[in-house]
N, C-alpha and C positions, 0 to 999 in steps of 0.2 A: 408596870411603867414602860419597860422596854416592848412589850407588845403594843401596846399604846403607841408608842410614838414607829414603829415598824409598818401599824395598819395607815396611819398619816402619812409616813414615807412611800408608801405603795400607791395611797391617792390620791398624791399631788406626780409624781412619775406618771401615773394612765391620766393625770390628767393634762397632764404638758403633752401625752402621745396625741391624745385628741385634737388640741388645737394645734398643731403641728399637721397633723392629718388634714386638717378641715382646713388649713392656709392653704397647705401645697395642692388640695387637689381645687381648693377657689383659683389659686393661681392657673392651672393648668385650665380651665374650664375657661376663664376668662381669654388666656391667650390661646384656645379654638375658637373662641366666639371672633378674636380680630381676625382669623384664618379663612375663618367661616365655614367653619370644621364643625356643625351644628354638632352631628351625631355625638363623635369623641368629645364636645363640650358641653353635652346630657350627659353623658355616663361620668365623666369627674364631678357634675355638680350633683347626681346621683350618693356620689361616694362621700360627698362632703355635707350633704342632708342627713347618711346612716352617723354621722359625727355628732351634728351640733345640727337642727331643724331651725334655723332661724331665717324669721321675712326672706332675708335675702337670695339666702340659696333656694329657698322654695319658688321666689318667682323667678330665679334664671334658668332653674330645671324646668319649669315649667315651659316658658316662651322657647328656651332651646328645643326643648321634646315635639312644641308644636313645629317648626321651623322643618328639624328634622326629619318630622312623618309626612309634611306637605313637599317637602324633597323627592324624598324617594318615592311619592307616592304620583309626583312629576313626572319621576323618571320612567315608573311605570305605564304612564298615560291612565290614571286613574285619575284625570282631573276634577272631576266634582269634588273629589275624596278629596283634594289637595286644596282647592279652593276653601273647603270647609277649616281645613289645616291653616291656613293663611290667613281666613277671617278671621278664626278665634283668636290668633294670636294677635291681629290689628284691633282686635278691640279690647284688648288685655291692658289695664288699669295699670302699670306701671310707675314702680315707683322711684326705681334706682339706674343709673346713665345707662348701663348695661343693657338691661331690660328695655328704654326707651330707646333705646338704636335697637333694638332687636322690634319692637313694635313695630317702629318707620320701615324697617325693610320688609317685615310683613305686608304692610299696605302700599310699597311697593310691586311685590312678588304678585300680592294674588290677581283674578282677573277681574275685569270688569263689572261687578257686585249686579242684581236684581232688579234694582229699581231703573237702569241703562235696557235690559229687553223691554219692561214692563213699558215706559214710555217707547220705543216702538212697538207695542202691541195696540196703544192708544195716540198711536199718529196714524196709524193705520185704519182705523174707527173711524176718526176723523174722516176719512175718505171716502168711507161707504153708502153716507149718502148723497153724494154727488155723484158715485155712480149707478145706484138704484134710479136717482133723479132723470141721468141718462137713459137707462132702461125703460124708465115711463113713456120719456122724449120719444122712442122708438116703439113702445107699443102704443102709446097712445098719438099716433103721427096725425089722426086721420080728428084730430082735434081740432079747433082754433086757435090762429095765432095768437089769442089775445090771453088764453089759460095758460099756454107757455111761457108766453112772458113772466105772466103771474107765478108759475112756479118757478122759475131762475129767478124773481127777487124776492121771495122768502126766503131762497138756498141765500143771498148774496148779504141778506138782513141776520139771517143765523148763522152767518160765520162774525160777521160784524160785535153780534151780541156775543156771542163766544167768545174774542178776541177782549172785549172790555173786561170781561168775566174772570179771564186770565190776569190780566192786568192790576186786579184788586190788591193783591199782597203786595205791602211798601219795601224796600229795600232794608229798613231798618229793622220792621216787622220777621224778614227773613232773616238778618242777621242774630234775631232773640233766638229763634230756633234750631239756627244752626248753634250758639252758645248749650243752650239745654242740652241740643242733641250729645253733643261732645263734653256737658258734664264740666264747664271752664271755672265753675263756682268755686269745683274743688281743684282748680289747679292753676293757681294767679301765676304763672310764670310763661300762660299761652296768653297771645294774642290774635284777634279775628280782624281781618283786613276782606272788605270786597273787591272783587280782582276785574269779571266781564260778566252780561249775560253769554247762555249758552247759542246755539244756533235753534234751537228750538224756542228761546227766552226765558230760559231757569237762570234764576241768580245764583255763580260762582263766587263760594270764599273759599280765602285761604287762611287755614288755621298754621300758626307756626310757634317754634318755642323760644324765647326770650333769656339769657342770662347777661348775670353785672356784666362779664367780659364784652358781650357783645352787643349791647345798648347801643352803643357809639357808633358800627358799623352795621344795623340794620340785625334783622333778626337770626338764628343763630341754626336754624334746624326744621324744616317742614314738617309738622305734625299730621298733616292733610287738608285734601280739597274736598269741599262740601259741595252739593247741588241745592237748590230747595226748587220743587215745585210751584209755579206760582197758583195754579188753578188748584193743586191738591195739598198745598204746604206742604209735601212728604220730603223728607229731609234723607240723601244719601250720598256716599263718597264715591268721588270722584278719582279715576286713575289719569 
């Protein structure tokens, strides 16, 4: 009987060490995170996962560790490496206030995502037959005026038809996509507002996060800017 109740005394003691453990070093992890002490606020939420491995501390080790390696990895001018650091963290599914401030400042931090060269790769297109067009202009000089004409208004009729082509996807139709894209199904607490077109004419929204407190005076926290393609519906974030 008295070993019985000695082995019971021993595992409620290691087990108050535990959570005791797992408070103070959440505590401390947490106040790196408002420091912005990524590193030192990985290694406490480190030490409070070898404790107790629950949701929580598994996604604030997480987003801290990415934060941290896109840091340093800054500081070294290893940018692609860091860029990669900073995406995964902006697209990290987030479930707890911690975690979702740590998201927003990821997509913050990193740089100007893929789809931003890719469209000028393809403004640049756009141009090359106007200058080939050119080239004909001048090899073929010894032409008639009347075939030249004829080729500046098929260039002037093919940007026209282009230009409609572009124009097809609705604004509302844009706004589905950018929902989808950002997954809003599962998180009623964002709302999507369209804001401008771009200077190129991509529809701009803004996704942002909504709570009670802050109903009454407009939204509470920018979750991100969306692009959508109009000619390619390709849907991407905007810095």
């Amino acid at each position: 009987m008295k070993r019985t109740f000695m082995v019971i005394f021993l595992m409620l003691i290691a087990s108050g060490c535990v959570t005791r453990n797992y408070d103070s070093n959440m505590d401390l992890g947490k106040s790196q995170l408002n420091e912005e002490n990524y590193l030192e606020a990985h290694e406490a939420f480190e030490l409070a996962y070898i404790e107790a491995k629950t949701p929580e501390v598994r996604e604030l080790m997480d987003l801290s560790g990415f934060l941290a390696s896109g840091m340093k990895k800054y500081d070294e001018q290893d940018f692609d490496s860091a860029q990669r650091d900073f995406q995964e963290a902006a697209a990290y599914k987030a479930k707890y206030q911690e975690g979702k401030l740590m998201v927003l400042k990821a997509a913050e931090m990193h740089p100007v995502s893929g789809p931003a060269t890719i469209e000028t790769v393809e403004g640049n297109d756009e141009v090359e037959p106007v200058e080939e067009a050119s080239k004909e202009g001048t090899i073929g000089s010894e032409l008639e005026d009347k075939a030249v004409t004829d080729t500046k208004a098929e260039t002037v009729k093919g940007k026209e038809e282009s230009k409609d082509s572009v124009s097809t996807l609705s604004k509302s139709q844009a706004e589905k996509l950018v929902k989808d894209y950002v997954d809003m199904e599962n998180f009623p607490h964002l709302q999507i507002e369209y804001d401008h077109d771009a200077e190129k004419g991509d529809y701009i929204f803004q996704v942002f996060e909504v709570d009670e407190g802050s109903q009454k005076n407009g939204h509470a926290a920018t979750w991100g800017w969306y692009g959508v393609n109009k000619e390619t519906k390709e849907v991407y974030e905007v810095m």
